[in-house]
PyMOL commands that place a pseudoatom at each C-alpha (Angstrom):
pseudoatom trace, name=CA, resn=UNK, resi=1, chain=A, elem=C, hetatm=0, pos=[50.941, 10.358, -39.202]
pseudoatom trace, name=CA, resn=UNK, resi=2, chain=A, elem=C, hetatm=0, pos=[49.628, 10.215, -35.742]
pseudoatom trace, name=CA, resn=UNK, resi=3, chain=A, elem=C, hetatm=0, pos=[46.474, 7.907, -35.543]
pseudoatom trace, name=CA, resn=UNK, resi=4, chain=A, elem=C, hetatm=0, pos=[47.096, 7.333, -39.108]
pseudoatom trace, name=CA, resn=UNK, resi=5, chain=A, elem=C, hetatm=0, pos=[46.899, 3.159, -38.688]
pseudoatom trace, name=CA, resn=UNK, resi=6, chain=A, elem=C, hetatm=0, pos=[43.694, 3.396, -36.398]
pseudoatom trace, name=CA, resn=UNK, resi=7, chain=A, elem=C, hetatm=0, pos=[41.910, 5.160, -39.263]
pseudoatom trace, name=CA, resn=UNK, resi=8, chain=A, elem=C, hetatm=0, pos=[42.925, 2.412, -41.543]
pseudoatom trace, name=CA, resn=UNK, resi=9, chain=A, elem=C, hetatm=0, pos=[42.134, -0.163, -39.448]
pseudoatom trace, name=CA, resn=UNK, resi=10, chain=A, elem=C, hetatm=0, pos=[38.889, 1.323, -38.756]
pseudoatom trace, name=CA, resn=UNK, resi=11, chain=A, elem=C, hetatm=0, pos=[38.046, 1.917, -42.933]
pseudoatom trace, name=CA, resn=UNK, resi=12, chain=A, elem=C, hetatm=0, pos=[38.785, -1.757, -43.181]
pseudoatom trace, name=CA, resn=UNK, resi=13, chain=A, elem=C, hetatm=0, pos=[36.033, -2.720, -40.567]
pseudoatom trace, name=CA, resn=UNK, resi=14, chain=A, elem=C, hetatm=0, pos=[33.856, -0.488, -41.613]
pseudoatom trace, name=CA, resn=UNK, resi=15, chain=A, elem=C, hetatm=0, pos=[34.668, -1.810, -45.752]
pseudoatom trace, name=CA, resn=UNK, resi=16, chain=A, elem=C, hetatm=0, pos=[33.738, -5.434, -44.121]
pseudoatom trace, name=CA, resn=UNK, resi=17, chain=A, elem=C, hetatm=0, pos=[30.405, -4.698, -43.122]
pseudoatom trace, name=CA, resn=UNK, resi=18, chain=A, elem=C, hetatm=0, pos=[29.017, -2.904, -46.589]
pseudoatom trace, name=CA, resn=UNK, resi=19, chain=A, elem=C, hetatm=0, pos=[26.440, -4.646, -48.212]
pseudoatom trace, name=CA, resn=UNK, resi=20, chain=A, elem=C, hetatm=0, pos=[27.426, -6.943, -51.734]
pseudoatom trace, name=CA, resn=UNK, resi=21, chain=A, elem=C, hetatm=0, pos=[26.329, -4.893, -53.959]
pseudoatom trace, name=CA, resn=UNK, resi=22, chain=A, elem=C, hetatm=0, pos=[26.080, -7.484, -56.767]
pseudoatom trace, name=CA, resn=UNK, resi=23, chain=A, elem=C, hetatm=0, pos=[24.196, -10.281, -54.602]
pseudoatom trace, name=CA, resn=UNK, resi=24, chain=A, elem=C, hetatm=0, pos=[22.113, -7.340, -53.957]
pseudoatom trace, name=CA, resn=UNK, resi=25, chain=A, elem=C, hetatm=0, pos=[21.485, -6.527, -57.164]
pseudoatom trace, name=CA, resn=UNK, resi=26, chain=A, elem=C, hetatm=0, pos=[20.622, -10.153, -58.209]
pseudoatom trace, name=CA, resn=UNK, resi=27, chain=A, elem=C, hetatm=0, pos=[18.294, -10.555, -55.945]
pseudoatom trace, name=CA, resn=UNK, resi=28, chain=A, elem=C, hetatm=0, pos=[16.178, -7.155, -57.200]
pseudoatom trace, name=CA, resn=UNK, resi=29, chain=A, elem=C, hetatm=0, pos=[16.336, -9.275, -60.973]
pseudoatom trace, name=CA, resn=UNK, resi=30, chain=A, elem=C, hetatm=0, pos=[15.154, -12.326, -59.705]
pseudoatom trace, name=CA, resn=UNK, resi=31, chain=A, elem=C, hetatm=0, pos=[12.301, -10.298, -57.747]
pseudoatom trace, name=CA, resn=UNK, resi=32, chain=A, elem=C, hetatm=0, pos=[11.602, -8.110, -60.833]
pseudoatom trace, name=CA, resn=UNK, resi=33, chain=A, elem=C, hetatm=0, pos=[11.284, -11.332, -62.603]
pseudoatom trace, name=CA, resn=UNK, resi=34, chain=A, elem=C, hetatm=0, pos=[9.197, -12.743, -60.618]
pseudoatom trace, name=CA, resn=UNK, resi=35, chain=A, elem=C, hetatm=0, pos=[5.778, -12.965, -62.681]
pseudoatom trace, name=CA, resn=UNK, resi=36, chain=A, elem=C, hetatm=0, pos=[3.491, -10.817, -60.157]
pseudoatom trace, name=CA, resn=UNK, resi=37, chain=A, elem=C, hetatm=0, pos=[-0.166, -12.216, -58.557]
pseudoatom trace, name=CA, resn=UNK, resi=38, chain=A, elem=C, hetatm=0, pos=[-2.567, -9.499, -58.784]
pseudoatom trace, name=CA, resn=UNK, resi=39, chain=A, elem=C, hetatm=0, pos=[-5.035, -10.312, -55.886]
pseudoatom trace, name=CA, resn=UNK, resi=40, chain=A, elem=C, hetatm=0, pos=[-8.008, -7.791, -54.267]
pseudoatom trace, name=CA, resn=UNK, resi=41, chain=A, elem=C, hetatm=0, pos=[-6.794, -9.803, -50.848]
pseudoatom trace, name=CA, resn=UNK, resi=42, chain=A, elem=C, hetatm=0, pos=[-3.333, -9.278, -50.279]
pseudoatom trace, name=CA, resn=UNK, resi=43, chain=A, elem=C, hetatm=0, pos=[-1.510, -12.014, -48.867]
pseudoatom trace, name=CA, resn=UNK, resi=44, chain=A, elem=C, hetatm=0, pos=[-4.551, -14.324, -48.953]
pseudoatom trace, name=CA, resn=UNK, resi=45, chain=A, elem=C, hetatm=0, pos=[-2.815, -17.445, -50.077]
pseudoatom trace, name=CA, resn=UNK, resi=46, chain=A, elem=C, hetatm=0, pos=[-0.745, -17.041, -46.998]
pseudoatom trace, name=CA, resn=UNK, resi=47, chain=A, elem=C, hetatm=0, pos=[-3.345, -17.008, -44.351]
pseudoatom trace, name=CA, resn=UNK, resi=48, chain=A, elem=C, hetatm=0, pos=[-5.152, -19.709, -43.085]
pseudoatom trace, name=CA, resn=UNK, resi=49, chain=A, elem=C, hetatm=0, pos=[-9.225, -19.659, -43.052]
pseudoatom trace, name=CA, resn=UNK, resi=50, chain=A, elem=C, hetatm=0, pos=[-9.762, -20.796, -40.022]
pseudoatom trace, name=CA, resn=UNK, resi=51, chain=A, elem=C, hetatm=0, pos=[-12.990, -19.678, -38.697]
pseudoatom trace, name=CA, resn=UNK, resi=52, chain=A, elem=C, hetatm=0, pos=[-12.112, -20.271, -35.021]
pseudoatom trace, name=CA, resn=UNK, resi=53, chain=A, elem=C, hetatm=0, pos=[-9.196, -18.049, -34.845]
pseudoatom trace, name=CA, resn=UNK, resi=54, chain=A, elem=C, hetatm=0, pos=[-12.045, -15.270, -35.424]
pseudoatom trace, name=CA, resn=UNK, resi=55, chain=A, elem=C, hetatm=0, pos=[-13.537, -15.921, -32.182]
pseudoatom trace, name=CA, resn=UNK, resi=56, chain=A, elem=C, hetatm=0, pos=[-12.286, -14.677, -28.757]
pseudoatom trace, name=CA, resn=UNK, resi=57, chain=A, elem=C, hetatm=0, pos=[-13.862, -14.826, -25.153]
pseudoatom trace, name=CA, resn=UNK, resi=58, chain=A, elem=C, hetatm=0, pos=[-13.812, -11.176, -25.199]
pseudoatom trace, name=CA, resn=UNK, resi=59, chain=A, elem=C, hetatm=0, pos=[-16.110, -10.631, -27.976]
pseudoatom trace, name=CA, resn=UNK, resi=60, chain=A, elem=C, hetatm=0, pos=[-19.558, -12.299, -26.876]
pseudoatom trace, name=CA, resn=UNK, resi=61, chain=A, elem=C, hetatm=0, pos=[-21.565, -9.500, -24.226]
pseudoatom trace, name=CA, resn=UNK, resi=62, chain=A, elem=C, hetatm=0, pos=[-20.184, -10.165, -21.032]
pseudoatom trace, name=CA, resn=UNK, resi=63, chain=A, elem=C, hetatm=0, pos=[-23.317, -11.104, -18.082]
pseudoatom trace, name=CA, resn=UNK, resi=64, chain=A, elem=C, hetatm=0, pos=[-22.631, -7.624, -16.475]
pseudoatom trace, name=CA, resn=UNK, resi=65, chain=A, elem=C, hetatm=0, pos=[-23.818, -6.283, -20.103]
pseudoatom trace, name=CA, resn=UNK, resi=66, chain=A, elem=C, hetatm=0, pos=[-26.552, -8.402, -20.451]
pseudoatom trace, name=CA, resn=UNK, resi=67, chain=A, elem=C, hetatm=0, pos=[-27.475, -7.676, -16.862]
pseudoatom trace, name=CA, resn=UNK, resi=68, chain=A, elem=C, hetatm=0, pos=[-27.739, -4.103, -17.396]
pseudoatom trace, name=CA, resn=UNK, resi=69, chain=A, elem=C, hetatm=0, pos=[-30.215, -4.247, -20.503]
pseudoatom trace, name=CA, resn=UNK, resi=70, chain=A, elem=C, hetatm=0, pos=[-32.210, -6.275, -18.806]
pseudoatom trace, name=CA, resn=UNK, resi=71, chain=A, elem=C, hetatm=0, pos=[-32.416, -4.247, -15.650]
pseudoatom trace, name=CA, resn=UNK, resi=72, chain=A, elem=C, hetatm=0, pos=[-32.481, -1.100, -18.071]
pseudoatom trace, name=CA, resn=UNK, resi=73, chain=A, elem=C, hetatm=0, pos=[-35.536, -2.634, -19.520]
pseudoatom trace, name=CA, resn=UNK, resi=74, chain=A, elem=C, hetatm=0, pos=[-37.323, -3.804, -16.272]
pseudoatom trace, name=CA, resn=UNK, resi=75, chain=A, elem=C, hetatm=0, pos=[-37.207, -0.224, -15.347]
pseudoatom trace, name=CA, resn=UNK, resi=76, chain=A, elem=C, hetatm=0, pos=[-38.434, 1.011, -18.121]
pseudoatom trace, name=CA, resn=UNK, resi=77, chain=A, elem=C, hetatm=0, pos=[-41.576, -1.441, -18.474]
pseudoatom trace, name=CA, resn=UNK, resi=78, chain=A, elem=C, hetatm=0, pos=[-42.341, -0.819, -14.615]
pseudoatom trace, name=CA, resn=UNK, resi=79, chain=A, elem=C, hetatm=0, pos=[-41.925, 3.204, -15.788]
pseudoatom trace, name=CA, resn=UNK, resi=80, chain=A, elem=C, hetatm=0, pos=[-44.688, 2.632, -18.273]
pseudoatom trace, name=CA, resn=UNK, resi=81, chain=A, elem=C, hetatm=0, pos=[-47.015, 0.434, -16.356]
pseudoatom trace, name=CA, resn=UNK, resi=82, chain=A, elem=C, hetatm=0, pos=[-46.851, 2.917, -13.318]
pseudoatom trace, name=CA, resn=UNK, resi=83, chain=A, elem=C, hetatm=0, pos=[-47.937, 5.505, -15.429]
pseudoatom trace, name=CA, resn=UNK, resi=84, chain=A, elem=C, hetatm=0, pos=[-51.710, 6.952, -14.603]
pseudoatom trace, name=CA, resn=UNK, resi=85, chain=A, elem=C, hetatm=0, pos=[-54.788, 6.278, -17.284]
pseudoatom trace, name=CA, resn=UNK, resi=86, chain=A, elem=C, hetatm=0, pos=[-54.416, 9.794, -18.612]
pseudoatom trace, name=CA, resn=UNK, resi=87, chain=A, elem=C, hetatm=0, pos=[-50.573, 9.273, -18.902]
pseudoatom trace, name=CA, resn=UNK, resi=88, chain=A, elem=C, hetatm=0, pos=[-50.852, 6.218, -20.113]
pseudoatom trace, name=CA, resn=UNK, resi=89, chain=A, elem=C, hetatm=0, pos=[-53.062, 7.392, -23.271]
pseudoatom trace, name=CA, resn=UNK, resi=90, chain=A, elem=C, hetatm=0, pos=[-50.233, 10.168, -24.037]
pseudoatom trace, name=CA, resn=UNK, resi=91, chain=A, elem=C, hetatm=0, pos=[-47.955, 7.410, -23.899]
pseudoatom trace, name=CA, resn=UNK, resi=92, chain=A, elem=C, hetatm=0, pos=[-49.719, 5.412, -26.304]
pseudoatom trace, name=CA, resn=UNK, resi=93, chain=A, elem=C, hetatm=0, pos=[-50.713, 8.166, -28.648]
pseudoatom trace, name=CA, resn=UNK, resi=94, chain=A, elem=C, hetatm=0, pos=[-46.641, 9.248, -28.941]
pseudoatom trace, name=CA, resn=UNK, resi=95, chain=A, elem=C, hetatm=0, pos=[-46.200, 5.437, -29.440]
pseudoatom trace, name=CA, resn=UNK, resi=96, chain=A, elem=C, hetatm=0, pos=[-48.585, 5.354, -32.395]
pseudoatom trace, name=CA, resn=UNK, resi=97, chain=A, elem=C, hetatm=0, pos=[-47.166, 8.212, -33.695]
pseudoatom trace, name=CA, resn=UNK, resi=98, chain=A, elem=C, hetatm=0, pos=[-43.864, 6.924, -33.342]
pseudoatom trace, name=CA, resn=UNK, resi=99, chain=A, elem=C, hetatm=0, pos=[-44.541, 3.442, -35.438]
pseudoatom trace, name=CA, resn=UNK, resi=100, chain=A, elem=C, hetatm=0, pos=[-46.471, 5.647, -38.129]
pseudoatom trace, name=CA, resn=UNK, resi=101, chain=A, elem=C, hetatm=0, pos=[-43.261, 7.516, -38.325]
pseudoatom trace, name=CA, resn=UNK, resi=102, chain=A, elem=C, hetatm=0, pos=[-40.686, 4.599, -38.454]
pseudoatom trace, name=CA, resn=UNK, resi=103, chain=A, elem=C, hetatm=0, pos=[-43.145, 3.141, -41.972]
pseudoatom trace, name=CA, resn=UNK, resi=104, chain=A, elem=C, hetatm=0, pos=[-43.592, 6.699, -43.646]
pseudoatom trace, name=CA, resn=UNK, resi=105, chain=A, elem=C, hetatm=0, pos=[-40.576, 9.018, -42.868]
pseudoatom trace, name=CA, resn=UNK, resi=106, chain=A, elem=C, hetatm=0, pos=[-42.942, 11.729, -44.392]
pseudoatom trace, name=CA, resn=UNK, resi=107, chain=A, elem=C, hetatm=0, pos=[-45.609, 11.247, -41.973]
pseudoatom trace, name=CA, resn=UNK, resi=108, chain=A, elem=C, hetatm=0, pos=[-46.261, 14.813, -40.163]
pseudoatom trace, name=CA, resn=UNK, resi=109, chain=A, elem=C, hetatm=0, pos=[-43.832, 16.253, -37.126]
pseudoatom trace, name=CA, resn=UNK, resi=110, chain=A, elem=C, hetatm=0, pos=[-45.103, 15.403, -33.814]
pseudoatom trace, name=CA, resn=UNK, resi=111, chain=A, elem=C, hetatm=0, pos=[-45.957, 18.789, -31.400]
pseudoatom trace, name=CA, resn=UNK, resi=112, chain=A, elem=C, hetatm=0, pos=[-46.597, 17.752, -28.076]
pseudoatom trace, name=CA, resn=UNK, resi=113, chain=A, elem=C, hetatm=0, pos=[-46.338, 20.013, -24.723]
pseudoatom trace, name=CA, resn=UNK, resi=114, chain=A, elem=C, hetatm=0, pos=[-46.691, 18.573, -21.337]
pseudoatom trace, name=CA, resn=UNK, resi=115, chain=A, elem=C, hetatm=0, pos=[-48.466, 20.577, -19.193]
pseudoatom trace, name=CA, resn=UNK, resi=116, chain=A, elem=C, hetatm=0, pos=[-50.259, 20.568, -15.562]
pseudoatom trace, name=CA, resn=UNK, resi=117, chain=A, elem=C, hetatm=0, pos=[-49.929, 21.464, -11.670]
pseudoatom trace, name=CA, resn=UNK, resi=118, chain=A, elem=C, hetatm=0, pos=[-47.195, 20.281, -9.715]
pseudoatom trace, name=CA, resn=UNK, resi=119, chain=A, elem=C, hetatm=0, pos=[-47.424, 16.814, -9.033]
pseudoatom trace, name=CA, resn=UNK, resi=120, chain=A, elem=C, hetatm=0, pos=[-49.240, 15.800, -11.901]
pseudoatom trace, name=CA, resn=UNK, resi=121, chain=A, elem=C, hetatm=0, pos=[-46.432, 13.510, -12.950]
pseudoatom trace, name=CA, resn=UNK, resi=122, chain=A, elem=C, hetatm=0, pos=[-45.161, 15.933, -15.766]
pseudoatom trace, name=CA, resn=UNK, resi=123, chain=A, elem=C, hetatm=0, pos=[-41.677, 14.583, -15.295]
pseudoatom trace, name=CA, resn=UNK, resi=124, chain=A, elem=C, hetatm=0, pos=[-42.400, 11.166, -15.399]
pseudoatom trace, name=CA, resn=UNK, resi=125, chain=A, elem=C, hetatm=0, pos=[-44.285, 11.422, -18.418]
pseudoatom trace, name=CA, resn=UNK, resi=126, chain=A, elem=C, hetatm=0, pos=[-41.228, 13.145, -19.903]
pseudoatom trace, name=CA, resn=UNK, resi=127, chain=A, elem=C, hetatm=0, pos=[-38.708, 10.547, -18.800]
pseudoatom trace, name=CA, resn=UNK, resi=128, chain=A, elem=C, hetatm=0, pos=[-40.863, 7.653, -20.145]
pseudoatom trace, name=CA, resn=UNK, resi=129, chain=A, elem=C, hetatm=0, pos=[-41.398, 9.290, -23.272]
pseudoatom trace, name=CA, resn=UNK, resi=130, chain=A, elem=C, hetatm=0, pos=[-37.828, 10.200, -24.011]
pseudoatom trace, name=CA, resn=UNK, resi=131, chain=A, elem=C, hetatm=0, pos=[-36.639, 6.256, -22.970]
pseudoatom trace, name=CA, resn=UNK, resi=132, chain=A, elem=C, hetatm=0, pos=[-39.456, 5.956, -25.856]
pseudoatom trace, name=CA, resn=UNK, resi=133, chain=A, elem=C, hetatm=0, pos=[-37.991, 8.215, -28.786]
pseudoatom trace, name=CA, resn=UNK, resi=134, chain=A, elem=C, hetatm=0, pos=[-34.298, 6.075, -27.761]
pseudoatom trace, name=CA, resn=UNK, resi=135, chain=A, elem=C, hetatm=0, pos=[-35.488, 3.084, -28.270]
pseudoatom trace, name=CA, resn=UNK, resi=136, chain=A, elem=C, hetatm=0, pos=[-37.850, 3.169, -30.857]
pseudoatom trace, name=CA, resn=UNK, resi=137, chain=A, elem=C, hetatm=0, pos=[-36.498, 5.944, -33.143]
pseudoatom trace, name=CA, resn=UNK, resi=138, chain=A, elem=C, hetatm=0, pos=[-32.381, 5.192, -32.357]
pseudoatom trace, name=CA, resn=UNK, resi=139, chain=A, elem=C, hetatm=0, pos=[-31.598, 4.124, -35.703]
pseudoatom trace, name=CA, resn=UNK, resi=140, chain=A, elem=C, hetatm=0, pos=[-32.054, 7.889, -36.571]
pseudoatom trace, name=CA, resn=UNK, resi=141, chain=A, elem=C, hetatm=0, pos=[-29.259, 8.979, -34.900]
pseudoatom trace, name=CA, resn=UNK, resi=142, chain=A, elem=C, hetatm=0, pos=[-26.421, 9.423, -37.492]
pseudoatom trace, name=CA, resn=UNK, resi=143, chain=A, elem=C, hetatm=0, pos=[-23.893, 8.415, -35.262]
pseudoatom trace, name=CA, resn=UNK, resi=144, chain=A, elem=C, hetatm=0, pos=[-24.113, 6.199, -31.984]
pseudoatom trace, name=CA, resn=UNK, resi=145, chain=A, elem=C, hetatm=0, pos=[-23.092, 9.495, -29.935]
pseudoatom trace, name=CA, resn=UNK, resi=146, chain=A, elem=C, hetatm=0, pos=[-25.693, 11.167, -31.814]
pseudoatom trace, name=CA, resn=UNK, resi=147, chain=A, elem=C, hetatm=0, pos=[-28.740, 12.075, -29.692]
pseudoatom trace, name=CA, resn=UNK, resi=148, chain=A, elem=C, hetatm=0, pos=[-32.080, 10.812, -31.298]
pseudoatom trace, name=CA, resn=UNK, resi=149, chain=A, elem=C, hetatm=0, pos=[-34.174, 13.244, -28.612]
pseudoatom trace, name=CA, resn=UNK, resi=150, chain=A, elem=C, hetatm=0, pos=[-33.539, 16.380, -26.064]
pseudoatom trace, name=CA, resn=UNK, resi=151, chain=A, elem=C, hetatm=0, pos=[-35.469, 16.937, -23.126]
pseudoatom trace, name=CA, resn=UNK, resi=152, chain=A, elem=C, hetatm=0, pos=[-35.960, 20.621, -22.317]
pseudoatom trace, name=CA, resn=UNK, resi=153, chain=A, elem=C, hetatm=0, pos=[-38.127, 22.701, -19.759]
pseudoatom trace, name=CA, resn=UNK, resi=154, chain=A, elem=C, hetatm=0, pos=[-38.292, 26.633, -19.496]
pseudoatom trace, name=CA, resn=UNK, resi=155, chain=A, elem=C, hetatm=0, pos=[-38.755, 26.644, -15.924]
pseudoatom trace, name=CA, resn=UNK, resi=156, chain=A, elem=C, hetatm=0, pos=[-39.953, 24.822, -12.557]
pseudoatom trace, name=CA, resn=UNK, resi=157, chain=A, elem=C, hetatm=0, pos=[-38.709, 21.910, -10.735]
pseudoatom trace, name=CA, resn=UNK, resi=158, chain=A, elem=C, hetatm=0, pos=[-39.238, 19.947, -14.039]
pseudoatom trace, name=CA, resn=UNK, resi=159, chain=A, elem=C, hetatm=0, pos=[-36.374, 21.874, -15.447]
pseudoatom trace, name=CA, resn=UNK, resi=160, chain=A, elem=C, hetatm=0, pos=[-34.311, 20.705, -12.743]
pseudoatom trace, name=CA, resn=UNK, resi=161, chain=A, elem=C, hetatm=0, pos=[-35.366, 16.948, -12.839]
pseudoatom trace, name=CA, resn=UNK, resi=162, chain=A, elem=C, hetatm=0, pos=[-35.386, 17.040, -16.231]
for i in range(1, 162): cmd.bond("trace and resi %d" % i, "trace and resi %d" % (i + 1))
show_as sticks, trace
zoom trace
């Protein structure tokens, strides 16, 4: 028929290029028999333990990260030594309560409300105090998006700068 020796020719490619079936099937056996290495680590007696390939540039803090702590921190010591005498003793009665807290999870809830006039330096208190609960009580948080404290206000210009 018409074709009919292009189909052939093409079956007889095609029969060229299927696997051998028995080589294949050796190789399973041998495999099979094979005894087998039970090991917690797989592959582990085909890596290499060198220590130095665990290292990379990348993974030590870059300056612009250590930069920013330390600025972070610089403006948070200046924050509490700016603060006024009757600030600072709020600030240092929170921070007592704080380390009481951190030995004896059971130690009693904190209540504290910050009030006063405008400009008594409300706000400020309540910025220094919350840089105090996330760095002091962070490990608290159950994840690291978790947030450890929330600042709120009812109403004023503290709820706005707040």
């Amino acid at each position: 028929e018409k074709g009919d020796s292009d189909i052939k020719e093409a079956f007889e490619e095609i029969s060229k290029l299927q696997p051998d079936l028995e080589k294949n099937l050796d190789n399973l056996q041998n495999a099979l028999n094979e005894p087998e290495i039970e090991s917690i680590f797989p592959m582990s007696d085909e890596t290499f333990d060198d220590e130095d390939d665990d290292f990379h540039e990348d993974s030590y803090p870059t300056s612009t990260c250590n930069n920013d702590i330390l600025l972070a921190n610089r403006n948070y010591y200046a924050e509490v030594r700016s603060l006024n005498l009757e600030q600072q003793r709020v600030f240092w009665y929170v921070l007592g309560w704080v380390r009481k807290r951190k030995i004896d999870p059971s130690y009693p809830a904190l209540h504290l409300g910050i009030i006063g006039g405008a400009g008594t330096g409300k706000t400020k208190v309540i910025n220094v105090l919350y840089e105090l609960f996330n760095r002091e009580l962070h490990e608290y948080a159950k994840k690291n998006e978790d947030k450890v404290v929330e600042k709120i206000s009812f109403t004023g210009m503290a709820g706005a700068h707040i």
